[in-house]
C-alpha positions in Angstrom: 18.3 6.3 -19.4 15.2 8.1 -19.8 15.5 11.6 -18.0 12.5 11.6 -16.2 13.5 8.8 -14.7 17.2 10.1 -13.8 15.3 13.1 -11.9 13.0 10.8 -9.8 16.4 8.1 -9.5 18.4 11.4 -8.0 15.0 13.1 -5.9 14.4 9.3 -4.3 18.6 9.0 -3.1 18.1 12.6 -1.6 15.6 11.7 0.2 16.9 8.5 1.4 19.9 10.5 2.5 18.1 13.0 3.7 15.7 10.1 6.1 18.5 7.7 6.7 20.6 10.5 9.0 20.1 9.1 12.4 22.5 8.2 15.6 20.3 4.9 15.7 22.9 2.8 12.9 21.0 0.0 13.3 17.5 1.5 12.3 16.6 0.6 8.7 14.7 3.1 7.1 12.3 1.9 4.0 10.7 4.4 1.6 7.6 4.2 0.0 5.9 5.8 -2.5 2.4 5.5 -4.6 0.0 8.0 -6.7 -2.8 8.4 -4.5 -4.4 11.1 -2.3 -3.8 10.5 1.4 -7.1 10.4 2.0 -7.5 7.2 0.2 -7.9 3.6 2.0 -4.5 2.2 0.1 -2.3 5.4 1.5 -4.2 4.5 5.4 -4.1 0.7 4.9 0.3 1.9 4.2 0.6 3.9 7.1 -1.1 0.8 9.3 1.7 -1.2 7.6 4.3 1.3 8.9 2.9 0.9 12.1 2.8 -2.5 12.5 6.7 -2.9 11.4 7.6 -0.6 14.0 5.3 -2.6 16.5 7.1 -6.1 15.3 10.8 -4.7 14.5 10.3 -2.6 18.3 11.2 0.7 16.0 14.7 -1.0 14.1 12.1 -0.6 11.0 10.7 2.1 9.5 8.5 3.2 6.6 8.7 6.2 5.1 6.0 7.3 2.8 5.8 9.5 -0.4 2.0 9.5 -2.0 0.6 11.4 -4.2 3.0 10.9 -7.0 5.7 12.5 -5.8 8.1 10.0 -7.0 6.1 9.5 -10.3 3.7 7.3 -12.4 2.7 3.5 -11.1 5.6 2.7 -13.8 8.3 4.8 -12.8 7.9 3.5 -9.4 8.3 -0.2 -10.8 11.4 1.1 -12.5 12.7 2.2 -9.1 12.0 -0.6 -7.6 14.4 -2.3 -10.0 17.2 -0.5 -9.7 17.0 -0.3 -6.3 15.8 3.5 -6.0 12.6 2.8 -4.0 11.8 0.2 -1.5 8.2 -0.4 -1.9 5.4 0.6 -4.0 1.5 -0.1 -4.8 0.2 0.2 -8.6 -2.5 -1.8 -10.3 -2.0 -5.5 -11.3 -2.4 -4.1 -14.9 0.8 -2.0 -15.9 2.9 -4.8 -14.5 1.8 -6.5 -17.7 4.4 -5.1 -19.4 7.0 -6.7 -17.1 4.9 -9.9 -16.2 2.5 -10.8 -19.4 1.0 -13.6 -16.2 -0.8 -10.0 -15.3 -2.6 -9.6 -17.9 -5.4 -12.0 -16.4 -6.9 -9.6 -14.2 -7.7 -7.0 -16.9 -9.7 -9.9 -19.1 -13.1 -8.4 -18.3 -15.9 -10.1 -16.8 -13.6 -13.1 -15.7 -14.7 -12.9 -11.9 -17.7 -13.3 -11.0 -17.9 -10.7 -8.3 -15.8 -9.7 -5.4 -15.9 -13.3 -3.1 -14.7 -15.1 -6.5 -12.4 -12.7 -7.2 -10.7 -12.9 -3.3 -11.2 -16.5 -3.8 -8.6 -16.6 -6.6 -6.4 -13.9 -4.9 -6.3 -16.3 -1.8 -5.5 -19.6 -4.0 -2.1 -21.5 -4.6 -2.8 -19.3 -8.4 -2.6 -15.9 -6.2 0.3 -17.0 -4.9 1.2 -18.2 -8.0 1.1 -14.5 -10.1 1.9 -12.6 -7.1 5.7 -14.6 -7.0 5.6 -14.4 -10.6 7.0 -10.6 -10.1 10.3 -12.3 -9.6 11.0 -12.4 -12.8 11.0 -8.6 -13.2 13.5 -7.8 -10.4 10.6 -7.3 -7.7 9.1 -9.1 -4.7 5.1 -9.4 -4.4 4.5 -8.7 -0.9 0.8 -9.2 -1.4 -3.2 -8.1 -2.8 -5.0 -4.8 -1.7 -8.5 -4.8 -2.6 -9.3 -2.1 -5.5 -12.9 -2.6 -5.9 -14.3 -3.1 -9.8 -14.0 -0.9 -12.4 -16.5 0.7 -14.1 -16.8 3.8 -16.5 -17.7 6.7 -15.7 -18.4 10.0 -18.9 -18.8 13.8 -19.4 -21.6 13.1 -22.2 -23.9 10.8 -21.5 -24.0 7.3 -19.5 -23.1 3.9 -20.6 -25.7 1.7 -20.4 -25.2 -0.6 -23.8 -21.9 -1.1 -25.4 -23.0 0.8 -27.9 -23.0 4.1 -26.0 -19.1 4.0 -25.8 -19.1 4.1 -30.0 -17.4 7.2 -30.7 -16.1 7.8 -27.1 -12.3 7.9 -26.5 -12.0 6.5 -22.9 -8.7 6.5 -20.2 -7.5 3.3 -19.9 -4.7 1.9 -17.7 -1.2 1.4 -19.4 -2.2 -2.3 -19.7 -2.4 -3.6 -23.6 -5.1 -5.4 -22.2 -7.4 -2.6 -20.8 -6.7 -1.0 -24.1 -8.3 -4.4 -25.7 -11.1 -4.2 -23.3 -12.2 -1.1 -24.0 -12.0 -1.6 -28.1 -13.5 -5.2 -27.7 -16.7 -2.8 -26.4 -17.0 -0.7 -29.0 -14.6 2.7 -27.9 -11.4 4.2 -28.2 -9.1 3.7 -25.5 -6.7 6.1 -24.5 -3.8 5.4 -21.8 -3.0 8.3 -19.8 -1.0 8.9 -16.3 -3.4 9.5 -13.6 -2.0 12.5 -12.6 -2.8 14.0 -15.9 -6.3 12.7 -16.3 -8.7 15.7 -14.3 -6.7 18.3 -17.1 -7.5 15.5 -19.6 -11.8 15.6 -18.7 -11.5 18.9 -18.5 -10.0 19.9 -22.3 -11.9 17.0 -23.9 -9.0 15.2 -24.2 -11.0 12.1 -23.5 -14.5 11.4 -23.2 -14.4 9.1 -20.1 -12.7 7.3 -17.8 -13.1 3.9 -15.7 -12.4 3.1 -11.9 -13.8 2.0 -8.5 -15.5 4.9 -6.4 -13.0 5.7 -4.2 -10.8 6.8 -7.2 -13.4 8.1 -8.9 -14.4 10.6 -5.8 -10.9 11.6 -4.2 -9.6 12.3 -7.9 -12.8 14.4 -8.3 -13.7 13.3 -11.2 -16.7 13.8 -11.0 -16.8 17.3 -10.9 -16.3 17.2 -14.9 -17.0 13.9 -16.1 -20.7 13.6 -13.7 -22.0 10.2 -15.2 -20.9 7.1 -13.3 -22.0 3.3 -15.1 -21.8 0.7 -12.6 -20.6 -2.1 -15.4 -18.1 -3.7 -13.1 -15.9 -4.8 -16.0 -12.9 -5.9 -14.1 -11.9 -6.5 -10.6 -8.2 -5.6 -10.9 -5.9 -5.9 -7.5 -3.9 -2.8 -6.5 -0.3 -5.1 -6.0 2.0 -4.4 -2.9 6.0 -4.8 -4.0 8.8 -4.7 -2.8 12.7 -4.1 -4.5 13.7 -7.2 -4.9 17.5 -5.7 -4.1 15.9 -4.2 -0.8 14.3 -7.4 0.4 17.3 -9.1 -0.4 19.2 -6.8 1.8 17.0 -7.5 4.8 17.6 -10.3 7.0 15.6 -13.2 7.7 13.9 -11.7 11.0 13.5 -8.3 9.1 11.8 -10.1 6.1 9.0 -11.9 8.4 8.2 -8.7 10.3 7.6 -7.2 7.0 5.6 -9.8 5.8 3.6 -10.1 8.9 3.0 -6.3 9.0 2.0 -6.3 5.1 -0.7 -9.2 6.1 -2.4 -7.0 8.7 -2.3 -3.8 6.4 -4.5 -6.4 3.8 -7.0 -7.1 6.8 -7.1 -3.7 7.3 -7.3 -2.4 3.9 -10.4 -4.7 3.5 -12.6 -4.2 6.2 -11.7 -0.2 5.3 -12.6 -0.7 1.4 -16.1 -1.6 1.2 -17.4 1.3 3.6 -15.1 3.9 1.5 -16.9 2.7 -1.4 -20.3 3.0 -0.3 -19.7 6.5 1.0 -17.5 7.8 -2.4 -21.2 6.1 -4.4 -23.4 8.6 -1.7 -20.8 11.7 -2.2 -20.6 11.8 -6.0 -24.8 11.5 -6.0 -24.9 14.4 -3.6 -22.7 16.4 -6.0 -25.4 15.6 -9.0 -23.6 12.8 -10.5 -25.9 10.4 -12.5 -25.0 6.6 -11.2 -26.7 4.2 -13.4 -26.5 0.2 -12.7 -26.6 -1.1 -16.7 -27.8 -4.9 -17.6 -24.1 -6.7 -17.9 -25.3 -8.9 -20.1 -24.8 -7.7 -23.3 -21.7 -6.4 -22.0 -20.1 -9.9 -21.5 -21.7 -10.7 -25.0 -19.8 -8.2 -26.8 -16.5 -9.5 -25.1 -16.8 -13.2 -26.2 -14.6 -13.3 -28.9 -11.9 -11.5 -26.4 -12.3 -14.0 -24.1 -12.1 -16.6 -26.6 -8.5 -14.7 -28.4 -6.4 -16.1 -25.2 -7.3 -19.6 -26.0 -3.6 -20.1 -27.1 -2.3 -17.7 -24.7 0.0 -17.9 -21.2 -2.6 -17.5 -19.5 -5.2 -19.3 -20.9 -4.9 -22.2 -18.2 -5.5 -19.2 -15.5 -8.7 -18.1 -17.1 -9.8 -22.0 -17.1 -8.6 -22.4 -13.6 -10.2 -19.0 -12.2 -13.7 -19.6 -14.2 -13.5 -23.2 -12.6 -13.3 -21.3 -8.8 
């Protein structure tokens, strides 16, 4: 087992030792962790979850919450999650590639159209469909937080053309597919852990990066990297799950509060999100940040042939079915 791991594996049990010591035996305490600032909507849309299970379970449930990547990367978190370690975490739809290929789909860039076709497919039988797909990788979807579009943002220069990314090394997510995406345009993609990124701007490690505002202004990103490309390449959902062990371990009763109390954190989350992206936009431009709104048409021409590669793919029918929408 990989040692890092073993560390976070021991640090998670102590802490649910540590939370689980009450006279109340019949209180069941869930922990939570993700790699965002608290300030963020996802960690306020969470705590709004925690409240609402305490509402519906009248205090026998409780979240606990670890943010900030505490407890790790988005995929040491899913590797908790499988073994049991963790009861609940939030990463983007595109590392769980790597344990669900199905994934992949919402990393293919320019596939939605913008953000009502996008909750349009996230609110179909085929959202249902991916988000239960998770089963297959020891975890249980508990449901779609809104994470805005992607777009890239530089230390050197803006990208306006496809062009302007030759010769620029770029973060990506640790999705094969945001690594594609990113090549398919004309750039080097580099995955690096979040947490490591700000050091990464800063030594020239990479060039640029790519996210949704939010991200891009509580990282403070754009203290080094102050050019910010409003491409919207992909809508990618952040994805709630669960341990499938843990939800197993609940009962019936216990599972349906949860589930309600995860549906009202999504509300939430949403009518949070758009404001908290319209204020990060108005913050970074204060702090001198160039925000530029490039033509996305030669964009989705130089992604064609990408689109076309997963004709004879898994998820080729989901493209056809999500273009269809």
């Amino acid at each position: 087992m990989n040692r890092n791991l073993l560390i976070k594996i021991m640090l998670v049990l102590s802490l649910f030792l540590l939370t689980s010591c009450t006279d109340d035996k019949k209180t069941v305490r869930l922990t939570l962790a993700h790699t965002l600032d608290t300030r963020h909507v996802v960690h306020q849309a969470m705590e709004y979850m925690a409240e609402r299970l305490a509402f519906y379970s009248n205090g026998t449930m409780e979240i606990v919450i670890y943010p900030g990547g505490q407890l790790g990367s988005e995929r040491e978190l899913i590797e908790l999650l499988q073994i049991g370690s963790l009861s609940i975490t939030k990463v983007s739809a595109s590392p769980l590639e790597g344990f669900v290929p199905e994934m992949k789909v919402f990393g293919i860039p320019y596939l939605f159209r913008d953000s009502e076709h996008f909750w349009r497919v996230l609110k179909s039988d085929l959202g249902t469909e991916l988000l239960n797909k998770v089963s297959t990788a020891r975890l249980k979807g508990l449901g779609y937080y809104d994470a805005g579009s992607r777009s890239f943002y530089t230390t050197n220069g803006a990208i306006n053309t496809p062009d302007d990314l030759i010769g620029k090394k770029i973060r990506v997510l640790n999705s094969p597919t945001a690594v594609a995406t990113v090549q398919a345009l004309g750039g080097a993609a580099a995955p690096i852990a979040w947490g490591e990124l700000y050091a990464a701007l800063q030594q020239g490690v990479v060039d640029g990066a790519e996210n949704n505002p939010p991200s891009y202004y509580l990282s403070r990103h754009y203290e080094i990297a102050k050019y910010y490309s409003l491409d919207e390449h992909t809508f990618v959902p952040d994805v709630i799950l669960a341990s499938l062990d843990v939800w197993n371990s609940l009962n019936n009763e216990q599972q349906q509060w949860l589930t309600q109390a995860m549906a009202d954190s999504v509300e939430y989350q949403r009518s949070l999100w758009q404001n908290a992206s319209d204020e990060a936009l108005k913050a970074v431009i204060a702090e001198g940040v160039q925000v530029t709104y490039p033509d996305k048409q030669a964009f989705q021409d130089k992604v064609a042939d990408f689109h076309a590669s997963f004709a004879n793919t898994a998820v080729a029918d989901h493209i056809k079915k999500i273009k269809s929408m």
